[in-house]
Backbone as XML, in Angstrom:
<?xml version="1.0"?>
<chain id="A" units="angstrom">
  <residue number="1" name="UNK">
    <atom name="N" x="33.703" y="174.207" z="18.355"/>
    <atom name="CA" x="34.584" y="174.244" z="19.512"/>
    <atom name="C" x="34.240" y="175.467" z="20.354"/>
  </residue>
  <residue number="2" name="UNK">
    <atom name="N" x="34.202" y="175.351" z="21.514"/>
    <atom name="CA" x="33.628" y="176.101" z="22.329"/>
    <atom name="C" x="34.325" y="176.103" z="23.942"/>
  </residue>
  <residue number="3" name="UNK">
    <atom name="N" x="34.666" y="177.160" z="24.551"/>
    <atom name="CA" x="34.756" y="176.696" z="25.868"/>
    <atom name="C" x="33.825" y="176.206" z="26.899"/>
  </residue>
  <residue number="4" name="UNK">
    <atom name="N" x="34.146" y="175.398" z="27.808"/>
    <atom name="CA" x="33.156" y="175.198" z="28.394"/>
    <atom name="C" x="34.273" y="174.925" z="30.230"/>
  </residue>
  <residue number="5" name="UNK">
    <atom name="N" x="33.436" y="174.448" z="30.961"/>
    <atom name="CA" x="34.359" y="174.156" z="32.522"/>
    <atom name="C" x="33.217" y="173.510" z="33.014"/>
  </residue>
  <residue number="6" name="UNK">
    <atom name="N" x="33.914" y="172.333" z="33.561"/>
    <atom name="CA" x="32.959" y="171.203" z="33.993"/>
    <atom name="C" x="33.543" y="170.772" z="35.784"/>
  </residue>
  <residue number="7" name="UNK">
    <atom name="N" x="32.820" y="170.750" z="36.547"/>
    <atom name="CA" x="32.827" y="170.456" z="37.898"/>
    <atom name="C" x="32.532" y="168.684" z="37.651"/>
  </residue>
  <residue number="8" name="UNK">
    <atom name="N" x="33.372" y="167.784" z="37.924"/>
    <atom name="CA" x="33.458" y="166.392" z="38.456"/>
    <atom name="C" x="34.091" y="165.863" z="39.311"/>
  </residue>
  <residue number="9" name="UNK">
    <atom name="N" x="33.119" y="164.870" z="39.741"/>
    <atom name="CA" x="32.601" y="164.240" z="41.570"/>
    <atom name="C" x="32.788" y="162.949" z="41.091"/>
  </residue>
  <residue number="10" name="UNK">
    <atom name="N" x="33.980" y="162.201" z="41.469"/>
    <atom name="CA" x="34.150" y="160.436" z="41.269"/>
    <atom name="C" x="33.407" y="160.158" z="42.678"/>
  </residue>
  <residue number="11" name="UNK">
    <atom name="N" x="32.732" y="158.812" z="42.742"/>
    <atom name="CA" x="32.821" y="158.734" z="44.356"/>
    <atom name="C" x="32.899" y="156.594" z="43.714"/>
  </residue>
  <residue number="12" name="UNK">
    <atom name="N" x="34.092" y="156.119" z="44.155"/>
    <atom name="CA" x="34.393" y="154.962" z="44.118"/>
    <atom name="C" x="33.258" y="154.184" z="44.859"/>
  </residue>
  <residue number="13" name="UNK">
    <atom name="N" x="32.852" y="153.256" z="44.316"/>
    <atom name="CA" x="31.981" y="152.110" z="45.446"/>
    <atom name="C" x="32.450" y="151.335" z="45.794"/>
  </residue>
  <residue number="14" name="UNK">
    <atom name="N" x="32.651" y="151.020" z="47.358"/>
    <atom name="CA" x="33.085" y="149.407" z="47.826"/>
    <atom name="C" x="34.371" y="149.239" z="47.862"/>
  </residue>
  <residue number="15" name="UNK">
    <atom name="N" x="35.122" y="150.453" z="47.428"/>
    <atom name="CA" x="36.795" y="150.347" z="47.533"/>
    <atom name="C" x="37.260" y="150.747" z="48.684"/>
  </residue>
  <residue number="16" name="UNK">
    <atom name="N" x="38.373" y="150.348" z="49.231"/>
    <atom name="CA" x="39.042" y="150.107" z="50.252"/>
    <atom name="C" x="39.995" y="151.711" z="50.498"/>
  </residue>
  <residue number="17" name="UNK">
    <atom name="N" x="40.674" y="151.834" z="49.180"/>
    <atom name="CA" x="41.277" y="153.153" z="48.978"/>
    <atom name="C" x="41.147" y="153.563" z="47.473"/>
  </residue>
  <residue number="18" name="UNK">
    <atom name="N" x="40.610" y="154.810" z="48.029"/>
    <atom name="CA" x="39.527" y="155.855" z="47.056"/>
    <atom name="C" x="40.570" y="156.467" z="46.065"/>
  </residue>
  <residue number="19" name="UNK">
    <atom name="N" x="41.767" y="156.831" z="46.565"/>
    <atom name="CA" x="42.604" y="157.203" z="45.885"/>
    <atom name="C" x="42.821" y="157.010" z="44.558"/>
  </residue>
  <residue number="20" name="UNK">
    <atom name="N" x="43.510" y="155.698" z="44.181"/>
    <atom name="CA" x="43.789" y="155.444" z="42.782"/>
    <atom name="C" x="42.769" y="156.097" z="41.800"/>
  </residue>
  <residue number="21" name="UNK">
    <atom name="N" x="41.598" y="155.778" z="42.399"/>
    <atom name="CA" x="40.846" y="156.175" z="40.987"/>
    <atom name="C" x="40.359" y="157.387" z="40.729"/>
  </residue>
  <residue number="22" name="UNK">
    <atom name="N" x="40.293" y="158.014" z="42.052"/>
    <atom name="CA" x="40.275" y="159.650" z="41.548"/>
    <atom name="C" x="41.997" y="160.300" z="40.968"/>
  </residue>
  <residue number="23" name="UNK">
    <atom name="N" x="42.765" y="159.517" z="41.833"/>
    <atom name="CA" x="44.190" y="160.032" z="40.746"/>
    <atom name="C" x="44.206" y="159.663" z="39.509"/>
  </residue>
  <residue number="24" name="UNK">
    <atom name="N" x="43.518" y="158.796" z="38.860"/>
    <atom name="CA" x="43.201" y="158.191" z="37.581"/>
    <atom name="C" x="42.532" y="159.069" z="36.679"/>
  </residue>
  <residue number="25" name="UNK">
    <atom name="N" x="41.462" y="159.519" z="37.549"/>
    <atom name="CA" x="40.967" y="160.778" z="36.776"/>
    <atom name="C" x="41.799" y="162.261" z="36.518"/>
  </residue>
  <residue number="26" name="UNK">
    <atom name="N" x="42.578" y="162.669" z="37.690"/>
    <atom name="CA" x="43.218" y="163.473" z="37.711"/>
    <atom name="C" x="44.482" y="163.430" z="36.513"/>
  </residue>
  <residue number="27" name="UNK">
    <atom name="N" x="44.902" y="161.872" z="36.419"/>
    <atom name="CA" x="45.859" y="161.675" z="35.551"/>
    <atom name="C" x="45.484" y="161.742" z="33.792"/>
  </residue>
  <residue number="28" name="UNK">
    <atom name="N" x="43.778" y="161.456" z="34.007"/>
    <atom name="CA" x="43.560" y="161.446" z="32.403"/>
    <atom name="C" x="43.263" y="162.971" z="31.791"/>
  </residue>
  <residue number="29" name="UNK">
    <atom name="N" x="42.843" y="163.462" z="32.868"/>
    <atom name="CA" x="42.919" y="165.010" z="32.565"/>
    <atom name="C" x="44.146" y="165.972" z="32.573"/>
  </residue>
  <residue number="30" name="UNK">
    <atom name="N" x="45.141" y="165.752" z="33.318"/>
    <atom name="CA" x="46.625" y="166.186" z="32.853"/>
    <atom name="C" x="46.831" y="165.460" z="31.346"/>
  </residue>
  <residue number="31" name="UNK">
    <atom name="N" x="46.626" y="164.517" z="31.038"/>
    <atom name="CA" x="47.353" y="163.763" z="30.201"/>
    <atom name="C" x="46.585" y="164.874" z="28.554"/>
  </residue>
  <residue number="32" name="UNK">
    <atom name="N" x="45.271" y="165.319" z="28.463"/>
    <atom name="CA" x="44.587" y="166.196" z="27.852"/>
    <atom name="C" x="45.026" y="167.483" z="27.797"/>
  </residue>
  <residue number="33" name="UNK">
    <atom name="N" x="45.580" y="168.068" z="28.799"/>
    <atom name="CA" x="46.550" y="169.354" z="28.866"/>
    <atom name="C" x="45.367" y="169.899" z="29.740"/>
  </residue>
  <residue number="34" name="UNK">
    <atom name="N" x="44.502" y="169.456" z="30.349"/>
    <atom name="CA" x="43.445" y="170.257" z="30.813"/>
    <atom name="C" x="43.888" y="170.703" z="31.955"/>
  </residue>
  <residue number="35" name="UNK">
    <atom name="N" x="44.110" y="172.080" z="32.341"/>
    <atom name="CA" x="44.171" y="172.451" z="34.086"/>
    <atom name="C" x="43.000" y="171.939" z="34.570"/>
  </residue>
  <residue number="36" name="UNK">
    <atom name="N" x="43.517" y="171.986" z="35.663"/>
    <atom name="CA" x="41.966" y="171.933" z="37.136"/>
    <atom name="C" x="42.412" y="172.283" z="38.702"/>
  </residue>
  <residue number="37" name="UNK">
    <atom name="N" x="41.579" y="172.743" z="39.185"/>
    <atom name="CA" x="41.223" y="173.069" z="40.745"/>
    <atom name="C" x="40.341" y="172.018" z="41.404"/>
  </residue>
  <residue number="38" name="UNK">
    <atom name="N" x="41.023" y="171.278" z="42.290"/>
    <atom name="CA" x="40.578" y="170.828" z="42.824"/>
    <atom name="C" x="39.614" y="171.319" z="44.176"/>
  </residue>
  <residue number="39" name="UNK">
    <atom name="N" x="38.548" y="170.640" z="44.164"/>
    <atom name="CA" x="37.954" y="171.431" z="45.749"/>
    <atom name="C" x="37.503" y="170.377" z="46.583"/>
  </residue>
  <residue number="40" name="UNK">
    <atom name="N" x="36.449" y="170.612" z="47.697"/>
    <atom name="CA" x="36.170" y="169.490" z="48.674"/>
    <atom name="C" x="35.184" y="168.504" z="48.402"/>
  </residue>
  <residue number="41" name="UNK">
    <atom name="N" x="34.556" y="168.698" z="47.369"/>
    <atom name="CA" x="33.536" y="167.831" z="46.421"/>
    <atom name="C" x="33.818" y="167.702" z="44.974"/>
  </residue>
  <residue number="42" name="UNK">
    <atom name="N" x="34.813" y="167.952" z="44.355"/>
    <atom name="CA" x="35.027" y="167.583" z="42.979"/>
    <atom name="C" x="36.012" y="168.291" z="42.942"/>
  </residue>
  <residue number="43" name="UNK">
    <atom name="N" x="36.599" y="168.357" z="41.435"/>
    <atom name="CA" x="37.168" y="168.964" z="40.613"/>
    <atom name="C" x="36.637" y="169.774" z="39.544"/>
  </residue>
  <residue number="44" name="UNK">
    <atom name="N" x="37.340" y="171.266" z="39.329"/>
    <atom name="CA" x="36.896" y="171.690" z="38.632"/>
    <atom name="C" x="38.110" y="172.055" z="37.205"/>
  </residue>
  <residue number="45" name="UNK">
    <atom name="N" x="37.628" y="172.336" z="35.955"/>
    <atom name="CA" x="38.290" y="171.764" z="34.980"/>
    <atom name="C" x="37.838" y="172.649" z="33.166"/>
  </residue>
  <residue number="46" name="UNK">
    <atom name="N" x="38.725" y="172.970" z="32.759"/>
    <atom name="CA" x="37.850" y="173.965" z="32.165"/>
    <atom name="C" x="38.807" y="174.051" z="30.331"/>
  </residue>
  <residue number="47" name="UNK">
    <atom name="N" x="38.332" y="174.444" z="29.724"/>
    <atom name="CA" x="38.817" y="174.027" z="28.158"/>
    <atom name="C" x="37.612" y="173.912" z="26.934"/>
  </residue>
  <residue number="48" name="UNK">
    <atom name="N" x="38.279" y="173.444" z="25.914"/>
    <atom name="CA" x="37.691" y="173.295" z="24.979"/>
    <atom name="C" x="36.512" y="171.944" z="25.089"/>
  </residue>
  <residue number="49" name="UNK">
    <atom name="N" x="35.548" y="172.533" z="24.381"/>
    <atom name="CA" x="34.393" y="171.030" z="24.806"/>
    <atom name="C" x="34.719" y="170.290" z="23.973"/>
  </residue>
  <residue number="50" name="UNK">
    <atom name="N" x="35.292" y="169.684" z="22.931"/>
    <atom name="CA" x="35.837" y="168.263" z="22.785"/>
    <atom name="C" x="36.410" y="167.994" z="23.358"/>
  </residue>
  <residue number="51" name="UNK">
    <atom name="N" x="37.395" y="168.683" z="23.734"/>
    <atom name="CA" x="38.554" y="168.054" z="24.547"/>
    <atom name="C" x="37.846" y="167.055" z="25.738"/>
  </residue>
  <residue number="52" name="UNK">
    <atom name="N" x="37.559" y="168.210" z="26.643"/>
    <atom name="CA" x="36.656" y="168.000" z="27.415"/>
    <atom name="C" x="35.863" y="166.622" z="27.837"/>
  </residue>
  <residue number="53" name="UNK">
    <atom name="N" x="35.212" y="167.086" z="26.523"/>
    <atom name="CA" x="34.056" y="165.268" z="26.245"/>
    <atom name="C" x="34.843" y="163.976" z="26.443"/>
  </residue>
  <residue number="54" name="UNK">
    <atom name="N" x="35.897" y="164.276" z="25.654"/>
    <atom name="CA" x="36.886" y="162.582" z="25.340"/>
    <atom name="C" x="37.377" y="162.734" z="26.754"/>
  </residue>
  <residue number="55" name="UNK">
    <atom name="N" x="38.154" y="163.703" z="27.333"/>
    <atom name="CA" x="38.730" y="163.377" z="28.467"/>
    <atom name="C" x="38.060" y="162.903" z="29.491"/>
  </residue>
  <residue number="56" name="UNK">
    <atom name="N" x="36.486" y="163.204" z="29.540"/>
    <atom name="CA" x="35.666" y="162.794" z="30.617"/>
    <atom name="C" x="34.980" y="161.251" z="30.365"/>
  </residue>
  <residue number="57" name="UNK">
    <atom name="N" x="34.933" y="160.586" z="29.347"/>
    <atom name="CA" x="34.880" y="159.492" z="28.776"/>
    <atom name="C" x="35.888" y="158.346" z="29.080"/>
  </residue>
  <residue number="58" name="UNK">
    <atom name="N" x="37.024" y="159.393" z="29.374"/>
    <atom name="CA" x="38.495" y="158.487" z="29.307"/>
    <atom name="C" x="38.514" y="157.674" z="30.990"/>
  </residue>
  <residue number="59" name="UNK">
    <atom name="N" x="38.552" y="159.178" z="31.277"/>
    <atom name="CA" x="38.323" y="159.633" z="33.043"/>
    <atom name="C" x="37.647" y="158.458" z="33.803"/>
  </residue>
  <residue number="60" name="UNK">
    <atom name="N" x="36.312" y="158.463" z="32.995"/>
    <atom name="CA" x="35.433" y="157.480" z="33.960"/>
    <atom name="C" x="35.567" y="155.892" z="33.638"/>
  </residue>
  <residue number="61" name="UNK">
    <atom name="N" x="36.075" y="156.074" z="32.481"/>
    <atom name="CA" x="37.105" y="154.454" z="31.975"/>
    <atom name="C" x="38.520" y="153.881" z="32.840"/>
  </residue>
  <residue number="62" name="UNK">
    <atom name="N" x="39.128" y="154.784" z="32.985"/>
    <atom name="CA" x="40.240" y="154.492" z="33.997"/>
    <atom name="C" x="40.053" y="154.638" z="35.211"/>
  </residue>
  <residue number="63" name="UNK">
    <atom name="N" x="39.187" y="155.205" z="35.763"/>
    <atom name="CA" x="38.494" y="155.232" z="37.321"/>
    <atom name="C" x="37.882" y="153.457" z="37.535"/>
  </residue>
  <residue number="64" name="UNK">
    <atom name="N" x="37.098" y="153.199" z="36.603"/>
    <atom name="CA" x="36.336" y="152.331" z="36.968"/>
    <atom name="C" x="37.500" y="150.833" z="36.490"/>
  </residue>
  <residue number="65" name="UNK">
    <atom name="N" x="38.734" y="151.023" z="35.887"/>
    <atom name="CA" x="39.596" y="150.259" z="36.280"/>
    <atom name="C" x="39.599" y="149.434" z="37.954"/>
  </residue>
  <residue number="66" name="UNK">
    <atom name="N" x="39.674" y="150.243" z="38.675"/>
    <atom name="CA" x="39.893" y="150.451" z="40.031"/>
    <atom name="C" x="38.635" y="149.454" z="40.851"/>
  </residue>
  <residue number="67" name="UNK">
    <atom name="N" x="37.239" y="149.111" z="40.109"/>
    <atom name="CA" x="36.280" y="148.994" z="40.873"/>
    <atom name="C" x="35.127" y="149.920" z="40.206"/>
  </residue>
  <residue number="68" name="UNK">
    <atom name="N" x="33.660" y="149.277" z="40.530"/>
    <atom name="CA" x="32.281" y="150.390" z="40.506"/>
    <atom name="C" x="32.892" y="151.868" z="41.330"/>
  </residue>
  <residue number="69" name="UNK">
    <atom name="N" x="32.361" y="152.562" z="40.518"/>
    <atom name="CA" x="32.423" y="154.274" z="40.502"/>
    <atom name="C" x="30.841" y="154.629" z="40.176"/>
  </residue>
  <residue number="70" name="UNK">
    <atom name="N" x="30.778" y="155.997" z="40.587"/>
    <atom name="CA" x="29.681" y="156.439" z="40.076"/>
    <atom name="C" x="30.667" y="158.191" z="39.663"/>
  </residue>
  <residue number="71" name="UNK">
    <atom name="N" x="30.140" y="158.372" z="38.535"/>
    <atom name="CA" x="30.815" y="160.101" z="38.251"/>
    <atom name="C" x="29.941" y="161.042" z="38.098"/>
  </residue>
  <residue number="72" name="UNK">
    <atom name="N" x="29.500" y="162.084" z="39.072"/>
    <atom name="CA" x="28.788" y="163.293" z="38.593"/>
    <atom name="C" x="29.541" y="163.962" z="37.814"/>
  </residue>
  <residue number="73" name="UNK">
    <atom name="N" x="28.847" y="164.950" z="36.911"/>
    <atom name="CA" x="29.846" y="165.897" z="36.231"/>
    <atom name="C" x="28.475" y="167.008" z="35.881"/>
  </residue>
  <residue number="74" name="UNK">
    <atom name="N" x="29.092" y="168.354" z="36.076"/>
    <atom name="CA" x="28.347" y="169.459" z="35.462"/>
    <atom name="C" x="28.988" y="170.161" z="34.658"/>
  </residue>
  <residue number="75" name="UNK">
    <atom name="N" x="28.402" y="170.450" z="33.261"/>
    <atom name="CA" x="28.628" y="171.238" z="32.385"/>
    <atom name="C" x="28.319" y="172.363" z="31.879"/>
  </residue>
  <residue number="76" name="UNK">
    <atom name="N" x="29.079" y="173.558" z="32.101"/>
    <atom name="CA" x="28.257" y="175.259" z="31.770"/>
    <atom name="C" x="29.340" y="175.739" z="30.867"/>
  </residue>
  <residue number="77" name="UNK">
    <atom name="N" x="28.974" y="176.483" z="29.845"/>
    <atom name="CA" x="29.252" y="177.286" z="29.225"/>
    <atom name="C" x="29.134" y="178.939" z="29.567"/>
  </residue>
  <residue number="78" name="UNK">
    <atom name="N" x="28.394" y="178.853" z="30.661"/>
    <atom name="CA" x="28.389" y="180.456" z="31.157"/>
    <atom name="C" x="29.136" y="180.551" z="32.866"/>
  </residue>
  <residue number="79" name="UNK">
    <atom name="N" x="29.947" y="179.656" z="33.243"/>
    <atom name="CA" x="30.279" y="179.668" z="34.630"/>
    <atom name="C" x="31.758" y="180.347" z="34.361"/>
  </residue>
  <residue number="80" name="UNK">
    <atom name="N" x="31.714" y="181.103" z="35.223"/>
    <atom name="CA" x="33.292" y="181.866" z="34.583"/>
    <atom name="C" x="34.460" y="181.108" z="35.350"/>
  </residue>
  <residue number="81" name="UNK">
    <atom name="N" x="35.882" y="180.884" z="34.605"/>
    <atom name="CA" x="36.334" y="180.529" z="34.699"/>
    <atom name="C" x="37.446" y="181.024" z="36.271"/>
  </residue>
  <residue number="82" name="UNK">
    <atom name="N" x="38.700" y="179.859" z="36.870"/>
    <atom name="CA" x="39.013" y="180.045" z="38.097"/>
    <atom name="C" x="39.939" y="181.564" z="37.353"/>
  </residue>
  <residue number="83" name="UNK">
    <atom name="N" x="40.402" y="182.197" z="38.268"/>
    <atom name="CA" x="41.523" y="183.304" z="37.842"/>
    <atom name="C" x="42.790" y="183.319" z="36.903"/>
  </residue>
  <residue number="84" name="UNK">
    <atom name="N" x="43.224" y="181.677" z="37.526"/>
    <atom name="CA" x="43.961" y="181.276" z="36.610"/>
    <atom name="C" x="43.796" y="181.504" z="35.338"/>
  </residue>
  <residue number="85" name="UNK">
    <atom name="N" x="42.916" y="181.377" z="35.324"/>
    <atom name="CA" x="42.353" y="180.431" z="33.584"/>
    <atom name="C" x="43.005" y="181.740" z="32.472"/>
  </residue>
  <residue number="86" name="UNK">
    <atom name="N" x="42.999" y="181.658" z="31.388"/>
    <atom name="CA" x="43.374" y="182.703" z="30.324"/>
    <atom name="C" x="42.210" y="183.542" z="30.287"/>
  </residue>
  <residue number="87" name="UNK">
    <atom name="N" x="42.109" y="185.028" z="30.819"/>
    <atom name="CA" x="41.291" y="186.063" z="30.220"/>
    <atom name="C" x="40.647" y="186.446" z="29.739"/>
  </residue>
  <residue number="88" name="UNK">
    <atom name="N" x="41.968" y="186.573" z="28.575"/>
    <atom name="CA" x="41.564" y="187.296" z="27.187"/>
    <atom name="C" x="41.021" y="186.490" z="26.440"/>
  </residue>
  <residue number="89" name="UNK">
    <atom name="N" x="39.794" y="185.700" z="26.609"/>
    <atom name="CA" x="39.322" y="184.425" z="25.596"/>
    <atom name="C" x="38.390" y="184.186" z="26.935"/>
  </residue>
  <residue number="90" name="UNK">
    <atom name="N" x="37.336" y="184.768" z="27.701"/>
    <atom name="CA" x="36.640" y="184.513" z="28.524"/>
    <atom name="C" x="35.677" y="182.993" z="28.486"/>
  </residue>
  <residue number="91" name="UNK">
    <atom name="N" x="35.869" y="182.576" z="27.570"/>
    <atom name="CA" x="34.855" y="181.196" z="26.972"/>
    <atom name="C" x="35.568" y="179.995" z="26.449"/>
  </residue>
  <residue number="92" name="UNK">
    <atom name="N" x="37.084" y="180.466" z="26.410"/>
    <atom name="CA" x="38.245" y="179.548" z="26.100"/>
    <atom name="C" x="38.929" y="178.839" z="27.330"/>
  </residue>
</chain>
């Protein structure tokens, strides 16, 4: 177990309204306890890497409910976390 913070980019194909399925994602990652910051090209999202893994698995399962998706996602273990994030555990 390890921290890690992952930047992910839904971009829906062929849907009418984009919404649902990036709130889908947003919803499977609350549902994980995972915070995130959202920005103007993705979300960013940060925690333990199992967690992590399953939630991003889940994510692109309930997105693609909605219709074809395509999901970027980047994964670092050395990108420091938003301010928010807990501190004292720089990798947590």
């Amino acid at each position: 177990m390890i921290g890690i913070s992952a930047q992910v980019s839904l971009y829906p194909l062929g849907q009418v309204d984009l919404a649902p399925a990036i709130q889908a994602v947003l919803d499977v990652l609350a549902a994980h306890g995972l915070p995130y910051e959202l920005g103007s090209m993705g979300t960013i999202t940060w925690g333990d890497d199992e967690v992590i893994f399953v939630a991003l698995r889940e994510a692109f399962a309930a997105a693609t409910h909605f219709g074809p998706a395509v999901m970027v996602t980047t994964i670092s273990n050395a990108c420091p976390f938003p301010k928010e994030a807990n501190t004292e555990h720089p990798h947590v």
